[in-house]
mmCIF file of the C-alpha atoms, coordinates in Angstrom:
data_MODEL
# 
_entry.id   MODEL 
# 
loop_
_atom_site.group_PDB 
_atom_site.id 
_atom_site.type_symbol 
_atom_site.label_atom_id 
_atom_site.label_alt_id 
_atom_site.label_comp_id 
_atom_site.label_asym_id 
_atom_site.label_entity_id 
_atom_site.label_seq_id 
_atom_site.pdbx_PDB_ins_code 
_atom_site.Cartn_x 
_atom_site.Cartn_y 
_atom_site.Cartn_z 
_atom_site.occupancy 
_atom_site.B_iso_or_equiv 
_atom_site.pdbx_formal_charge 
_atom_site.auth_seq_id 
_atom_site.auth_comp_id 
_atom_site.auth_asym_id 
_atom_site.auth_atom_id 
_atom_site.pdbx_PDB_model_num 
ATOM 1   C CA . UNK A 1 1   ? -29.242 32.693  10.769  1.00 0.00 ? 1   UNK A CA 1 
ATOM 2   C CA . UNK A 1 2   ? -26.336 31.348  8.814   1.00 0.00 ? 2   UNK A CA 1 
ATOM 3   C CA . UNK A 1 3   ? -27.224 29.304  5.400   1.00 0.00 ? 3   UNK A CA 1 
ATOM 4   C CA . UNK A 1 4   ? -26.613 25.737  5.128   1.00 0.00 ? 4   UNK A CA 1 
ATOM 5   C CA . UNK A 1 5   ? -23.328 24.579  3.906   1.00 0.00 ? 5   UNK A CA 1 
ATOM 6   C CA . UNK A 1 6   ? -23.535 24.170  -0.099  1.00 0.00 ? 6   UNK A CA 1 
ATOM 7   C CA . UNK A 1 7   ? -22.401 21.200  -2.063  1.00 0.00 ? 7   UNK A CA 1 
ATOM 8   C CA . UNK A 1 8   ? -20.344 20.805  -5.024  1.00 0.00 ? 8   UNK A CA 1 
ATOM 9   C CA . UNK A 1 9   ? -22.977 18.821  -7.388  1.00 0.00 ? 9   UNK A CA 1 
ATOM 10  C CA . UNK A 1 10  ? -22.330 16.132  -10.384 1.00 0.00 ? 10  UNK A CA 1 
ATOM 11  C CA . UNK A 1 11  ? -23.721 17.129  -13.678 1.00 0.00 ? 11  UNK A CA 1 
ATOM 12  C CA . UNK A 1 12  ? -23.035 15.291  -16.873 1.00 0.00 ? 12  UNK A CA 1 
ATOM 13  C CA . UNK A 1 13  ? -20.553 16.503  -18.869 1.00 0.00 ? 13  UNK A CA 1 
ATOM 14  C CA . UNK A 1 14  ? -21.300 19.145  -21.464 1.00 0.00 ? 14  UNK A CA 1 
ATOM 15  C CA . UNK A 1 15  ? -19.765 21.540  -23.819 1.00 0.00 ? 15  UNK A CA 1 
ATOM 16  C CA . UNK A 1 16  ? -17.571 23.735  -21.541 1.00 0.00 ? 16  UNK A CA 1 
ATOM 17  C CA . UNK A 1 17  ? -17.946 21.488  -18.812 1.00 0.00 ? 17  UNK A CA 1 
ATOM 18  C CA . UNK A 1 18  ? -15.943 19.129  -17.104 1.00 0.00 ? 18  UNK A CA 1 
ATOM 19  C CA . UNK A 1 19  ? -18.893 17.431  -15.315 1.00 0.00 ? 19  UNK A CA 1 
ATOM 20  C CA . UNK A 1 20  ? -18.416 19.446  -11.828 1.00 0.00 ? 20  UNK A CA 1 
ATOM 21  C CA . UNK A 1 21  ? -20.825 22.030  -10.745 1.00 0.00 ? 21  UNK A CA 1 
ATOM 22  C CA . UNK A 1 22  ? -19.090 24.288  -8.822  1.00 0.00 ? 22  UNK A CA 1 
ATOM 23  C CA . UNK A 1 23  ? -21.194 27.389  -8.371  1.00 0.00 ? 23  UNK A CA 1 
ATOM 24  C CA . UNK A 1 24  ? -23.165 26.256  -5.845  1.00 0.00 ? 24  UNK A CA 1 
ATOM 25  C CA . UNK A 1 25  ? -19.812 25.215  -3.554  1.00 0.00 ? 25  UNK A CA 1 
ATOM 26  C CA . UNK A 1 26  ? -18.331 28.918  -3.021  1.00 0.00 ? 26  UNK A CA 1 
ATOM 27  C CA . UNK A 1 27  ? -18.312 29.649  1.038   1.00 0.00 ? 27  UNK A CA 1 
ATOM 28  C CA . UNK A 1 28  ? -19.402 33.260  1.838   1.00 0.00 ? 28  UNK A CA 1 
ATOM 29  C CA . UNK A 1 29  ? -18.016 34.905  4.569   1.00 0.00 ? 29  UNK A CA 1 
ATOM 30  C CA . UNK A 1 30  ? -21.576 33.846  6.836   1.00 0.00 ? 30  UNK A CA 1 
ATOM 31  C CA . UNK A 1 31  ? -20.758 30.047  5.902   1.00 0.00 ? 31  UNK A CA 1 
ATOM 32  C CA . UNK A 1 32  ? -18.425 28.178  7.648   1.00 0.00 ? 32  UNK A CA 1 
ATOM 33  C CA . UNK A 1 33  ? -15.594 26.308  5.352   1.00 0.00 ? 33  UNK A CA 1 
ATOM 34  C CA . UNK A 1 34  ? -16.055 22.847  5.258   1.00 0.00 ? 34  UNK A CA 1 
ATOM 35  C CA . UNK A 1 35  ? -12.157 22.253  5.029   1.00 0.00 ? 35  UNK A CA 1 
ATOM 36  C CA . UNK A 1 36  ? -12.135 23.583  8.357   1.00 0.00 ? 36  UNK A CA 1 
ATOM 37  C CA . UNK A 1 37  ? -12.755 20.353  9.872   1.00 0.00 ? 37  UNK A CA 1 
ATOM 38  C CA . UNK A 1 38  ? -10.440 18.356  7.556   1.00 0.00 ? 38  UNK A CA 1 
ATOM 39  C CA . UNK A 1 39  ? -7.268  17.687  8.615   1.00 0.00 ? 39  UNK A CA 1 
ATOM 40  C CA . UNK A 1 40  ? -4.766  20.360  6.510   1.00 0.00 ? 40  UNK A CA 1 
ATOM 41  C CA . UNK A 1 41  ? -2.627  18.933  3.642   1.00 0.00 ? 41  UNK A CA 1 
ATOM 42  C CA . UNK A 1 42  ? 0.266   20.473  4.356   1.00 0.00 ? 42  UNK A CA 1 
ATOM 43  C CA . UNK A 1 43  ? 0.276   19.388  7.944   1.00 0.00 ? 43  UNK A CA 1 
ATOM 44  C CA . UNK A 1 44  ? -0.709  15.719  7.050   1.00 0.00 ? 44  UNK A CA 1 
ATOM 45  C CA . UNK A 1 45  ? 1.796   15.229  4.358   1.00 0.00 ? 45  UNK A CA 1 
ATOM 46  C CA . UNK A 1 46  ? 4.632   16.927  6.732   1.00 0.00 ? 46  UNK A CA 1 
ATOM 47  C CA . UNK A 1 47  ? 3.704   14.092  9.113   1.00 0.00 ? 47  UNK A CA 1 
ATOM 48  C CA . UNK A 1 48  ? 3.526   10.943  7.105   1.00 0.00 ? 48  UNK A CA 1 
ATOM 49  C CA . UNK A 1 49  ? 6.630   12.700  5.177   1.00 0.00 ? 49  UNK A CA 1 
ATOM 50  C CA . UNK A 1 50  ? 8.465   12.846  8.989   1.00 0.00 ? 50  UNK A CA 1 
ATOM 51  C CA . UNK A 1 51  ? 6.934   9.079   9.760   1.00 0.00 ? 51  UNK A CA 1 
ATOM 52  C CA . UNK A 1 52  ? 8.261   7.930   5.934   1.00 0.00 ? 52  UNK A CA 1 
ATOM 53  C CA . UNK A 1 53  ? 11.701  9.197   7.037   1.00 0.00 ? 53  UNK A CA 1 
ATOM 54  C CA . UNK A 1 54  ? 11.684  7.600   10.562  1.00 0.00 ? 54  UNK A CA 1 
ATOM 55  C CA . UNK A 1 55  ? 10.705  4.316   9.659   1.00 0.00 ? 55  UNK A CA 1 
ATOM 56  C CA . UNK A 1 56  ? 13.225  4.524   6.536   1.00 0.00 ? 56  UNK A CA 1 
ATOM 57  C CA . UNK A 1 57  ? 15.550  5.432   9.102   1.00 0.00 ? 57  UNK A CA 1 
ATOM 58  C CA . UNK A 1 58  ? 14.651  2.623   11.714  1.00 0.00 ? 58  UNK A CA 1 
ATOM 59  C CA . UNK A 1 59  ? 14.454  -0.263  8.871   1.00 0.00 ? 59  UNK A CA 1 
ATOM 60  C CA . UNK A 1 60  ? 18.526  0.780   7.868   1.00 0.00 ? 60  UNK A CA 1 
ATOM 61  C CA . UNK A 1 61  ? 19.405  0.850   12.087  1.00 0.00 ? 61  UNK A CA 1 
ATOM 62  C CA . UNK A 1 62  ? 17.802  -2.407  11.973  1.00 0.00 ? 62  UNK A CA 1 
ATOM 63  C CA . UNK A 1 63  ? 19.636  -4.147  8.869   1.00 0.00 ? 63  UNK A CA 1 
ATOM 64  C CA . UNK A 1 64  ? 22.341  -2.824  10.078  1.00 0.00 ? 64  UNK A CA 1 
ATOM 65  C CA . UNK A 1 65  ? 21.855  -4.534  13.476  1.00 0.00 ? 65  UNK A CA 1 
ATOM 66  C CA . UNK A 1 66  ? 21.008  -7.698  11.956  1.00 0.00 ? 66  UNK A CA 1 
ATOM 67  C CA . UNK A 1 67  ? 23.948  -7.464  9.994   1.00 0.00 ? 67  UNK A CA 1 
ATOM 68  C CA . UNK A 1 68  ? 26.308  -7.785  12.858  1.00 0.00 ? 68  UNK A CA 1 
ATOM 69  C CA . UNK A 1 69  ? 23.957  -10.127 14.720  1.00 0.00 ? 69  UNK A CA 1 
ATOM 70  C CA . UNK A 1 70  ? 23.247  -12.869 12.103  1.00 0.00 ? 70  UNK A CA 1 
ATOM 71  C CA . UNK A 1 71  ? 26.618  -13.233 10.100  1.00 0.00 ? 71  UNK A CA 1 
ATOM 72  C CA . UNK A 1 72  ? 25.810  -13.842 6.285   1.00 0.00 ? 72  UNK A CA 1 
ATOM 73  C CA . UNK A 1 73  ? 24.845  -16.647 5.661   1.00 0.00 ? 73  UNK A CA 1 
ATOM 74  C CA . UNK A 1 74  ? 21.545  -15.891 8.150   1.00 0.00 ? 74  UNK A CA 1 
ATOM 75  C CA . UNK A 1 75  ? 21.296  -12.813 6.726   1.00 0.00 ? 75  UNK A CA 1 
ATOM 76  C CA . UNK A 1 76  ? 21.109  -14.134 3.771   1.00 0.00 ? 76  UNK A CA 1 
ATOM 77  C CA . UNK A 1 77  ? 18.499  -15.680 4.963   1.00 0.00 ? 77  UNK A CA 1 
ATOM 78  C CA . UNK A 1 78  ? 16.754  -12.806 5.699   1.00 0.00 ? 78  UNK A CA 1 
ATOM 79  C CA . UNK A 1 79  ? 17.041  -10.954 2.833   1.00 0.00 ? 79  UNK A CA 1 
ATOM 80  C CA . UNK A 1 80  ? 15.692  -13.797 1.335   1.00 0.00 ? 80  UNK A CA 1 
ATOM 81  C CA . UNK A 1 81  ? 12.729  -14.008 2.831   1.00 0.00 ? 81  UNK A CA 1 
ATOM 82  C CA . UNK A 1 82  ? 12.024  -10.042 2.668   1.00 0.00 ? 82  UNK A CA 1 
ATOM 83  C CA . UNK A 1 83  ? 12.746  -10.027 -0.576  1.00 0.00 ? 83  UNK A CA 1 
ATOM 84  C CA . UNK A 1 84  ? 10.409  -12.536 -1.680  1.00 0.00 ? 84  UNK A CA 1 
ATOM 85  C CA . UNK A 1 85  ? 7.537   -11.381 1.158   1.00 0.00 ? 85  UNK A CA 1 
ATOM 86  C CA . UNK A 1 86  ? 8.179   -7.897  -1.045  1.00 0.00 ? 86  UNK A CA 1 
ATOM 87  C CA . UNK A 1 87  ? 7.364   -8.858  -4.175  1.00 0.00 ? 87  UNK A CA 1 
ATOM 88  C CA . UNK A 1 88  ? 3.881   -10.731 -2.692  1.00 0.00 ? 88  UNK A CA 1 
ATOM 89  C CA . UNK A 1 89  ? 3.103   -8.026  -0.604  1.00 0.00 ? 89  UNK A CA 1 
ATOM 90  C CA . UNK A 1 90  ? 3.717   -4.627  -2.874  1.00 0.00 ? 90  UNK A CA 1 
ATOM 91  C CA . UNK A 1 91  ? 1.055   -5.342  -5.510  1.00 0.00 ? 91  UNK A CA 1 
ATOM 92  C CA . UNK A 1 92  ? -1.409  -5.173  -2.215  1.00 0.00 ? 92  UNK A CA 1 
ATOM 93  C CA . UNK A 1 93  ? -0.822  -1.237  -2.421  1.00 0.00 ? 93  UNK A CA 1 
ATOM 94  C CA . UNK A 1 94  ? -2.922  -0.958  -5.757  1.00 0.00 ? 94  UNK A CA 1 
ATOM 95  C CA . UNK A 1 95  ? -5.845  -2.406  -3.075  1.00 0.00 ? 95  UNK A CA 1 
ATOM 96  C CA . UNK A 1 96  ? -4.966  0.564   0.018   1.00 0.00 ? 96  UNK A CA 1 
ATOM 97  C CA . UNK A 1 97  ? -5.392  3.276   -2.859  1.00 0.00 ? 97  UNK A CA 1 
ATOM 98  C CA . UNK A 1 98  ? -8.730  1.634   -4.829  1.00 0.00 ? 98  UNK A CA 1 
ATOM 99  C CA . UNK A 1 99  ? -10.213 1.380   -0.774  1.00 0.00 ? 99  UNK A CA 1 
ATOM 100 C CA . UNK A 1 100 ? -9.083  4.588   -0.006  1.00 0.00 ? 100 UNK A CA 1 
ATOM 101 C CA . UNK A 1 101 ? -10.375 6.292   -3.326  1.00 0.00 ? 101 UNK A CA 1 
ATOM 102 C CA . UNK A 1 102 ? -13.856 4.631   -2.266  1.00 0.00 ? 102 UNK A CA 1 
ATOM 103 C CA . UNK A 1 103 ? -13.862 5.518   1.272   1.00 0.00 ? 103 UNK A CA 1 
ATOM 104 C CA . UNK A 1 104 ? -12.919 8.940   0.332   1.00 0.00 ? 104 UNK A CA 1 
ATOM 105 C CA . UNK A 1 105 ? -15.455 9.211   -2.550  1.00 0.00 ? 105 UNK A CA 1 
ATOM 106 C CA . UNK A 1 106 ? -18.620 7.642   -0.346  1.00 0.00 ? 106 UNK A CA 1 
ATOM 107 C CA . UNK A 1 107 ? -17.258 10.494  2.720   1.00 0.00 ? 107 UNK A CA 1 
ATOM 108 C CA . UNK A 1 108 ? -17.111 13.278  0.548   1.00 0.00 ? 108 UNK A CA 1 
ATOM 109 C CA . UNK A 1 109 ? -20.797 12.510  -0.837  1.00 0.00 ? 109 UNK A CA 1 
ATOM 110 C CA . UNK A 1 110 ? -22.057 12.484  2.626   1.00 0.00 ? 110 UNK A CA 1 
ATOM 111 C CA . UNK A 1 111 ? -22.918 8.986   2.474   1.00 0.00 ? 111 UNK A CA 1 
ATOM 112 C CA . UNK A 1 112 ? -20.533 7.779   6.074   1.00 0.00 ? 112 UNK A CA 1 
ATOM 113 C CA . UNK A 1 113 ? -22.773 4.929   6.731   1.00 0.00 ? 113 UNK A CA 1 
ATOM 114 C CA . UNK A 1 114 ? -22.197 3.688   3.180   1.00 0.00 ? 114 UNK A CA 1 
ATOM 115 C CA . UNK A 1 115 ? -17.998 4.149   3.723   1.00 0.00 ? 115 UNK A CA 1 
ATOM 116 C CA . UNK A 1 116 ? -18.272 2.443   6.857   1.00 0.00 ? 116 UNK A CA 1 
ATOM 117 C CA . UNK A 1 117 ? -20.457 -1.079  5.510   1.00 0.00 ? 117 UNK A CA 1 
ATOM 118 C CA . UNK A 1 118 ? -17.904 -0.703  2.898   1.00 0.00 ? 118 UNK A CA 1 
ATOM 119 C CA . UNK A 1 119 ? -14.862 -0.990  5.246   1.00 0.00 ? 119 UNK A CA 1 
ATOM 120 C CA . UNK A 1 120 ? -16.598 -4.082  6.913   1.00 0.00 ? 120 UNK A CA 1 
ATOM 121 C CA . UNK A 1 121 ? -17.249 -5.537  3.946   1.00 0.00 ? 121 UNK A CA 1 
ATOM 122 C CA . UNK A 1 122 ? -13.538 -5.430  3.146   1.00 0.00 ? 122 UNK A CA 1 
ATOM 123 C CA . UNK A 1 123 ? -12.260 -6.258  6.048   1.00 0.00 ? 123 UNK A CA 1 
ATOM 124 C CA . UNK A 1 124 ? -14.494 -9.513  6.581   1.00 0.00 ? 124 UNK A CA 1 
ATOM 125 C CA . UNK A 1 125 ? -13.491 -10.274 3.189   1.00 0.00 ? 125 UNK A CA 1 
ATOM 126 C CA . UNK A 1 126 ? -9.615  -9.617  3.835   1.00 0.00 ? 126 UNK A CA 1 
ATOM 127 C CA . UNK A 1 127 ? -9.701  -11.991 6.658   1.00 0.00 ? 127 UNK A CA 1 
ATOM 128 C CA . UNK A 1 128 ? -11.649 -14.669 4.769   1.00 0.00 ? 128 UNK A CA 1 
ATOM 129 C CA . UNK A 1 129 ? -9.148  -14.318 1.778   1.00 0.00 ? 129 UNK A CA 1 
ATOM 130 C CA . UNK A 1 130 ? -5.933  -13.969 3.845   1.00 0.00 ? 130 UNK A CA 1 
ATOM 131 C CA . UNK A 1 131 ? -6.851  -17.756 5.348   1.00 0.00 ? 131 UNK A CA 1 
ATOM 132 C CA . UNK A 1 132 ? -6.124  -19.564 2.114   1.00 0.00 ? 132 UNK A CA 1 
ATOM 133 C CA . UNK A 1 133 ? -2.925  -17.505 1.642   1.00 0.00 ? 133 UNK A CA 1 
ATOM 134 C CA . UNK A 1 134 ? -1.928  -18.822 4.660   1.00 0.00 ? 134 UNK A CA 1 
ATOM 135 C CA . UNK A 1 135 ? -2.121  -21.973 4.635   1.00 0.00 ? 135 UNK A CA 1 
ATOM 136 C CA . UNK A 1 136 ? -1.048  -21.514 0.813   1.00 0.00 ? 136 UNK A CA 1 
ATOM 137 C CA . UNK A 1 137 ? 2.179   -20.366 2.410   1.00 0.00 ? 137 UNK A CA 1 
ATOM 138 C CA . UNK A 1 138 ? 2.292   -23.090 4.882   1.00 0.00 ? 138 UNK A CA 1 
ATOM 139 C CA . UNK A 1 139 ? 1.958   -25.718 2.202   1.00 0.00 ? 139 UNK A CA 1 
ATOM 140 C CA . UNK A 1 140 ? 4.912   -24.056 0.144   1.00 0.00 ? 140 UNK A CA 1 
ATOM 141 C CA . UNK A 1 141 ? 7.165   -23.490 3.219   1.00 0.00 ? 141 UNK A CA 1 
ATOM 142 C CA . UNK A 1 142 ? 9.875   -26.390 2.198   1.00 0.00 ? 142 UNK A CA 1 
ATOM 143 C CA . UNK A 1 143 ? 9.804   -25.714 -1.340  1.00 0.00 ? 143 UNK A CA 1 
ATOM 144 C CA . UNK A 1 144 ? 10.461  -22.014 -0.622  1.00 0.00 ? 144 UNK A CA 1 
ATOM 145 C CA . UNK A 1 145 ? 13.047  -23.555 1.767   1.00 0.00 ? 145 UNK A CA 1 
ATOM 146 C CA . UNK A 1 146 ? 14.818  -25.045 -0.530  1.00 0.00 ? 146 UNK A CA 1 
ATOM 147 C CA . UNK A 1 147 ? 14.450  -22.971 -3.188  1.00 0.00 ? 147 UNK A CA 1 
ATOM 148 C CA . UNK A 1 148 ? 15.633  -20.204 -1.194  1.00 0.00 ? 148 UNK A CA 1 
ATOM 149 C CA . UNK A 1 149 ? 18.695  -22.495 0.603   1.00 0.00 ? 149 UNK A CA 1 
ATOM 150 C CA . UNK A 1 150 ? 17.468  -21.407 3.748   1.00 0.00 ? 150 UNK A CA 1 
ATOM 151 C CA . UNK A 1 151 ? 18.141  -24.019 6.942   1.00 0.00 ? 151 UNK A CA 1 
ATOM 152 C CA . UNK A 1 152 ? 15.718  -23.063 9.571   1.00 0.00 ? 152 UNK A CA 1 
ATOM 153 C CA . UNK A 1 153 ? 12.251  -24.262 8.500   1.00 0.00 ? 153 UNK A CA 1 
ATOM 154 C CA . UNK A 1 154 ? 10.760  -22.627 11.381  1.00 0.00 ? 154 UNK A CA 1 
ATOM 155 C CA . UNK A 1 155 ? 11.871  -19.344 10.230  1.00 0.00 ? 155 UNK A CA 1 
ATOM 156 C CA . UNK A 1 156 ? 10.041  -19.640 6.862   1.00 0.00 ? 156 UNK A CA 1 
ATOM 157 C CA . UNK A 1 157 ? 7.026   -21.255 8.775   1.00 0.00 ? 157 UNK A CA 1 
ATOM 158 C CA . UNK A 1 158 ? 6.599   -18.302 10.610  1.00 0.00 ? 158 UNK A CA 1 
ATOM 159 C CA . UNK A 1 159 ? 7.270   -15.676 7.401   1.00 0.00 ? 159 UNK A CA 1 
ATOM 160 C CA . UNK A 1 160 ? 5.043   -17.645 4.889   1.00 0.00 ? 160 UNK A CA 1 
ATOM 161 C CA . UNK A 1 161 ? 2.180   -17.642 7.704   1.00 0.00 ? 161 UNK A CA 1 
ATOM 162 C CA . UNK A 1 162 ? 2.230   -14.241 7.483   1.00 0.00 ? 162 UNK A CA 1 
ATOM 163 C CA . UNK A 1 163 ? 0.888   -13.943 4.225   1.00 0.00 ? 163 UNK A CA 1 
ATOM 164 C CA . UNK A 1 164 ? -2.096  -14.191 6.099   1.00 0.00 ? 164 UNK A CA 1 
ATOM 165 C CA . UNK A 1 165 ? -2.176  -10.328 6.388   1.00 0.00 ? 165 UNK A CA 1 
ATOM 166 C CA . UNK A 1 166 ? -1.085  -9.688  2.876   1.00 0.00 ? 166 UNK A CA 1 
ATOM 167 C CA . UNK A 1 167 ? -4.957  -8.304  2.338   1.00 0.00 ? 167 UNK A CA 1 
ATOM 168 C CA . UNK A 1 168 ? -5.950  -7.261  5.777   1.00 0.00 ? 168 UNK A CA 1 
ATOM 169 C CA . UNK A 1 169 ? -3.164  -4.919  6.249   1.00 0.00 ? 169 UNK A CA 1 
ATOM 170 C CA . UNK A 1 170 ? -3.343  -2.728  2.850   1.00 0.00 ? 170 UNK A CA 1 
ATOM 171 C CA . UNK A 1 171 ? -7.509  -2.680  3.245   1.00 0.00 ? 171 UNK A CA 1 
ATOM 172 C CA . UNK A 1 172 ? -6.946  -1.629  6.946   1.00 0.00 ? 172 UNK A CA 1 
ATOM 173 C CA . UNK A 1 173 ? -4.470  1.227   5.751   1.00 0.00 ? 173 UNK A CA 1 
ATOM 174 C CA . UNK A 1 174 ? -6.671  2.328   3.035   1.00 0.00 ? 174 UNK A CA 1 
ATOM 175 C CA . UNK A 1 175 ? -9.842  2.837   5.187   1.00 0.00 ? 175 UNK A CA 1 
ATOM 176 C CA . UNK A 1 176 ? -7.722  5.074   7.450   1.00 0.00 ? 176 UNK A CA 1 
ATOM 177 C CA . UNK A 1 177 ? -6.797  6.898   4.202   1.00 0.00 ? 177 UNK A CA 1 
ATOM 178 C CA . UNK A 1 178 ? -10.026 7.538   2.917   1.00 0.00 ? 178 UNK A CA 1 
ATOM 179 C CA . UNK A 1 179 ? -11.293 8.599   6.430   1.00 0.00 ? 179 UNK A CA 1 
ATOM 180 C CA . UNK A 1 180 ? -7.670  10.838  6.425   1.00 0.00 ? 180 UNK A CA 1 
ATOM 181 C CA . UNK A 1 181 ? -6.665  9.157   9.936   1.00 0.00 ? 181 UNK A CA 1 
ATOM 182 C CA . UNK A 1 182 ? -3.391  10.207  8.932   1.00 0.00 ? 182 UNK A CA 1 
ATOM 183 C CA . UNK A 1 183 ? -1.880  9.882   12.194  1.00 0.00 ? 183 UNK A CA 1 
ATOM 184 C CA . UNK A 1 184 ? -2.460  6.269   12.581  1.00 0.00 ? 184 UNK A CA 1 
ATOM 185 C CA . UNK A 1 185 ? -1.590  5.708   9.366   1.00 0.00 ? 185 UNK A CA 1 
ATOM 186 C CA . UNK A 1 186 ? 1.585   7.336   10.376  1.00 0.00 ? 186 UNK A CA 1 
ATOM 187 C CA . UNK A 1 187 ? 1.902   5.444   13.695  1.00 0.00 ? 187 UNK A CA 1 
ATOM 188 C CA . UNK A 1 188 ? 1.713   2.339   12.318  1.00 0.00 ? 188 UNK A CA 1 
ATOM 189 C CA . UNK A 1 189 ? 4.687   3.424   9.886   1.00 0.00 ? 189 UNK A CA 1 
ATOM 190 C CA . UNK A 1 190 ? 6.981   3.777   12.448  1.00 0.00 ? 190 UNK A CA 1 
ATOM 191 C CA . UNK A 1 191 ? 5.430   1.103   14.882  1.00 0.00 ? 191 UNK A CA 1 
ATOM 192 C CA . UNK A 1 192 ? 6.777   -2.371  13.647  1.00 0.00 ? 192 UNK A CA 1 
ATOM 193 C CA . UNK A 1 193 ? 10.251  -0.873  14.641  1.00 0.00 ? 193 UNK A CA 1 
ATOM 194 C CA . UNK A 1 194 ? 9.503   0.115   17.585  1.00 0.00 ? 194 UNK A CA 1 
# 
């Protein structure tokens, strides 16, 4: 019979110690890897690497398209808006990689159930929060408008209301980090072009 998988085990740090245990986590050649079932690294970083690329690719085919489509002054426009929904939405990243971090932390300790009430937890909180931004960004849509020079209040309407998923997005992305769903992760990459 083949010995049950070993652990790597927190111990406070000591002298000569960096607070890691690691003795006990060595496979033998009887016990299976654990790694086995994890995804590789390589293999997930050559596909969100190849899904980085596409949608990099896809987002210039599209300003490029829009370009020719709009004329400048409604591109303008647009760049206007993405500009400013950039700067609102990229400190939400620092919230995918502290969710991820946990989700990854609580799987790695064995403790799924405890990832998974976390991810809920988040989530109904994401959607509860992302309400107020919402209609936060409805309430600002003709001073941002204005500020911005932008005719179409309609357009802005729509781009303001999606503040909305300024939270839910980033905490949905980090839970399929931490659970290393890296091929969803790397669908939805390319999917808004699509």
């Amino acid at each position: 019979a083949a010995a049950p998988p070993r652990h790597c085990h927190y111990q406070p740090p000591g002298e000569g110690t960096l607070g890691v245990d690691l003795s006990s986590s060595v496979a033998t050649a009887a016990e299976p890897s654990r790694s086995a079932a994890a995804p590789s690294g390589v293999r997930s970083g050559a596909l969100l690497a190849a899904a980085t690329l596409t949608a990099t690719a896809l987002n210039y085919v599209f300003l490029l398209a829009t370009g020719r489509l709009l004329g400048s002054d409604d591109y303008g426009a647009l760049a206007a808006l993405l500009g400013l929904l950039t700067l609102v939405v990229l400190p939400t990243g620092a919230v995918q990689l502290a969710v991820s971090r946990e989700v990854s932390r609580r799987v790695a300790l064995g403790d799924e159930h405890g990832a998974a009430a976390f991810g809920r937890a988040l989530l109904r909180l994401g959607l509860v929060a992302g309400v107020p931004l919402a209609i936060l960004g409805l309430v600002l849509v003709l001073p941002v408008r204005e500020l911005l020079n932008i005719e179409s209040t309609s357009v802005v309407a729509l781009a303001m209301a999606g503040l909305g998923a300024a939270l839910v997005l980033p905490i949905a992305m980090g839970l399929l980090q931490g659970y290393q769903r890296f091929s969803a992760i790397a669908a939805l990459y390319v999917l808004p072009f699509v």
